[in-house]
C-alpha positions in Angstrom: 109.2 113.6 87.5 112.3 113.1 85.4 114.0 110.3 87.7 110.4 108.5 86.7 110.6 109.2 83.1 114.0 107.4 82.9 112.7 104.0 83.8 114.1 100.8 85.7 115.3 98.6 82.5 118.6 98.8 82.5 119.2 98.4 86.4 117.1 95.0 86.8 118.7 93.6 83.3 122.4 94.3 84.8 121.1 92.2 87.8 118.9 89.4 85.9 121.0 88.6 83.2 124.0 86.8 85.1 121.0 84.5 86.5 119.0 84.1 83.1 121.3 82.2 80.5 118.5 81.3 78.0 114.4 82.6 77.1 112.9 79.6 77.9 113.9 76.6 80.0 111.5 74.1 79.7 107.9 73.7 78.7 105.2 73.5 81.3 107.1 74.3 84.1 106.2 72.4 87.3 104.4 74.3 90.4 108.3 73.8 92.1 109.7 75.2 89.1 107.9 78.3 89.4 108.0 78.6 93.1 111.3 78.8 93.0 111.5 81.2 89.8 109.9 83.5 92.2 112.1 83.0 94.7 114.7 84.1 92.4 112.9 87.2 91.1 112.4 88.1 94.9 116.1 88.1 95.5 116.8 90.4 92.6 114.2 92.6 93.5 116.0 93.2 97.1 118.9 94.2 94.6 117.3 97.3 93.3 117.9 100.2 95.2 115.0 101.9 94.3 111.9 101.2 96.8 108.6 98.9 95.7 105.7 100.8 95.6 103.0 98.3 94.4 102.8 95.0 92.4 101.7 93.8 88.9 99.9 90.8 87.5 100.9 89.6 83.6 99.2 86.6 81.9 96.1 87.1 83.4 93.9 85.8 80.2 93.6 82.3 79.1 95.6 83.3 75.7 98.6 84.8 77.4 98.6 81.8 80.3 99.0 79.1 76.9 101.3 81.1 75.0 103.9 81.2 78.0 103.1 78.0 79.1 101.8 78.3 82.9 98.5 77.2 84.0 97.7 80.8 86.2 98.7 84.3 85.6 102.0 85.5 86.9 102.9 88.3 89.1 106.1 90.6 89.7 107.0 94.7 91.8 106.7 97.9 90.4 109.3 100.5 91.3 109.1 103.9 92.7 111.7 105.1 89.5 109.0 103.9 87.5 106.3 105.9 88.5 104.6 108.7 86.4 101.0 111.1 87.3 99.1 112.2 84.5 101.0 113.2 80.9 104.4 111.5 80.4 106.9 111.0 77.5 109.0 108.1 77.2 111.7 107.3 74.7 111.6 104.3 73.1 115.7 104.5 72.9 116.0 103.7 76.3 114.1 100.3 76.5 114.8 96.6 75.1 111.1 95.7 74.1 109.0 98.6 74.8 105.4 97.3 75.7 102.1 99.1 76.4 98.9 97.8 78.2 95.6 99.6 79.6 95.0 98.8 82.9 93.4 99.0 86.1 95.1 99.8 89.6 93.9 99.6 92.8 95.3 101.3 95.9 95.1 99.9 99.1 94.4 101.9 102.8 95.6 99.0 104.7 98.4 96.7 105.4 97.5 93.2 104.3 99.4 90.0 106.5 96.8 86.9 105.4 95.2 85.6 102.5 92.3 87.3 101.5 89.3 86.3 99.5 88.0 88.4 96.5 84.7 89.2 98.7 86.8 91.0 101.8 88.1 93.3 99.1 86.3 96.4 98.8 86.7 97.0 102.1 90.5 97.1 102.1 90.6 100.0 98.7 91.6 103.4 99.2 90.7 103.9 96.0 91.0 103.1 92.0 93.2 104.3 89.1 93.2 104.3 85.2 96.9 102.7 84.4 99.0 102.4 81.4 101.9 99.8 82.1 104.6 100.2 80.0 106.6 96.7 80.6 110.1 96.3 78.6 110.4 92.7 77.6 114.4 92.1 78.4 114.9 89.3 76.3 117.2 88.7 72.7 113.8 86.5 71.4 110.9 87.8 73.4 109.0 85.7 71.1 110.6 82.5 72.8 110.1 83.4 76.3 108.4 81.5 79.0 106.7 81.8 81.9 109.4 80.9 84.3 111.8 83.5 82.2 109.1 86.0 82.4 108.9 85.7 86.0 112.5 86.0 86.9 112.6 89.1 85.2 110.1 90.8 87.3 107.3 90.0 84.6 109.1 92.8 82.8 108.3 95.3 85.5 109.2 99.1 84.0 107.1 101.9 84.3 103.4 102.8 84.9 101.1 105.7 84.3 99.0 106.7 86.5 95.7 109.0 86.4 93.7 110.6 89.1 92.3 108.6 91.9 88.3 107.6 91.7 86.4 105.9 94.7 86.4 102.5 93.8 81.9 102.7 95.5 81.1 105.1 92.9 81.5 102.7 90.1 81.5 99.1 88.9 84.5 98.3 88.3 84.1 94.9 85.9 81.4 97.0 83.7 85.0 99.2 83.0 86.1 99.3 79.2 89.3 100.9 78.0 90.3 102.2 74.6 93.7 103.7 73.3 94.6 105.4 70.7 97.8 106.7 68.8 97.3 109.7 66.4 93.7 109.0 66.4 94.0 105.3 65.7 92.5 102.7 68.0 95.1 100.0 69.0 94.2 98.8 72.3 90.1 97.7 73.3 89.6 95.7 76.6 87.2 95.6 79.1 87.8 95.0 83.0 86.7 91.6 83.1 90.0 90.6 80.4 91.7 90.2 83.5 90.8 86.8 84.9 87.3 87.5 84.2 86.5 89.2 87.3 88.7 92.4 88.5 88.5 91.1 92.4 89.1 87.9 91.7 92.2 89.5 90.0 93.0 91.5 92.3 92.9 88.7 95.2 95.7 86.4 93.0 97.3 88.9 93.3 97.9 89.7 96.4 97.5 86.3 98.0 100.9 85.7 95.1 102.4 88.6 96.5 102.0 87.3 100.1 103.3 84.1 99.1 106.3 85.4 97.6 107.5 87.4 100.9 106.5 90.5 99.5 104.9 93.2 102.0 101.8 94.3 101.1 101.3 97.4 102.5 99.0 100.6 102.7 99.4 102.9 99.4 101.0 100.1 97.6 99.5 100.2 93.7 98.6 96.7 92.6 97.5 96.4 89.0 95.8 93.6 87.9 96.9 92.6 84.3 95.8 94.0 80.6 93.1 94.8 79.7 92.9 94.1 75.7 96.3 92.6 74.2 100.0 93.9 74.9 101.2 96.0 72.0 104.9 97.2 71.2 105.0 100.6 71.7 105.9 102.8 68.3 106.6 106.8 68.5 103.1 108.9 68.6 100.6 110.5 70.9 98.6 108.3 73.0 95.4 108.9 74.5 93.4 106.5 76.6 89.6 106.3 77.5 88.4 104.3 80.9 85.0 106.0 80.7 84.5 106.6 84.5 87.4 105.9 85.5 88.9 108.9 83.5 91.4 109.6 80.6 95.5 109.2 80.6 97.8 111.0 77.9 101.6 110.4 77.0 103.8 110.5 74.1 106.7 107.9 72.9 109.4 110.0 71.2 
């Protein structure tokens, strides 16, 4: 999938820059202040011709929430150009911050219209996918960036990995644990419940944020629900990622 391998970075930047003149614009942005940073990111996200296929939560631990400054995780679209099946190589050359995260995706077999609670979930899951995100941090001082930046830039929303599809009733999903590895060295651990302590609960935000938004949310779409472990820049090496039941993903940063 070459057009997937080429990634979405510098298409959203061209449109987000002209609209995001500094990292971070105030500290403990208000409930407003976010609303309408999402109103924002939705506007720039109907700029990009290529079509959403899913959606992403970021910040979903208690650390990441108090580093950015927001009081709940954050949530952005993943693209179709930024979608890869199995082994993939990326070049770190053609990204701004190059980020990697294990994580868990969900696919839907339904369009969803209404709120939902985490309980009227399983119900709604075609089925459940091992992911690596690979989110490009498009900022001069990702260091200084905030919530509200974050979120205007589509939560850095780049490209995702994607491994084979499990029934999400032949496993537990929050008794999940991830590790990668690069050469043989262990650099990212996690465990499902990293992401808001419960995957369903996870998974709810975010599509309840996604609703709220004006985003469809739609059968097939991908919804990952944040990292499991910490976010680590990506450096040039082979990968190779464990889920245990929910199956193994490869790729290589060149």
């Amino acid at each position: 999938m070459k057009k997937a391998l080429l990634g979405i970075s510098i298409v959203f930047s061209s449109l987000v820059v002209a609209c995001v003149s500094t990292n971070a614009p105030d500290k403990n942005p208000s409930a407003d202040d976010l609303e309408s940073a999402y109103q924002l990111q939705y506007q720039l996200v109907q700029g990009v011709a290529f079509p959403v296929i899913g959606y992403k939560a970021g910040l979903t631990s208690e650390a990441g929430q108090k580093k950015f400054d927001v009081s709940e995780p954050i949530a952005g679209a993943l693209f179709q150009q930024g979608l890869a099946f199995d082994r993939s190589a990326y070049l770190l050359s053609n990204y701004t911050n190059l980020m990697l995260e294990t994580e868990i995706g969900f696919i839907l077999n339904q369009n969803i219209t209404q709120l939902v609670t985490a309980e009227q979930l399983p119900a709604m899951i075609k089925s459940v996918v091992p992911v690596i995100e690979l989110p490009d941090l498009r900022f001069e001082d990702p260091e200084n960036v905030s919530g509200h930046g974050l979120i205007v830039n589509n939560v850095g929303s780049n490209s995702v990995l994607v491994g084979k599809p499990i029934d999400v009733n032949t496993l537990d999903i929050n008794q999940i644990s991830t590790v990668l590895t690069r050469n043989g060295k262990t650099v990212i651990e996690g465990k499902a419940t990293d992401a808001m302590g419960d995957q369903w609960q996870a998974l709810a935000w975010l599509i309840n944020r996604s609703l709220k938004t004006g985003y469809p949310v739609s059968q097939g779409n991908l919804l990952i629900t944040g990292a499991l472990g910490p976010m680590i820049p990506a450096e040039r090496g082979q990968y190779d990622a464990d889920f245990g039941k929910l199956g193994k993903l490869a790729f290589s940063i060149r």
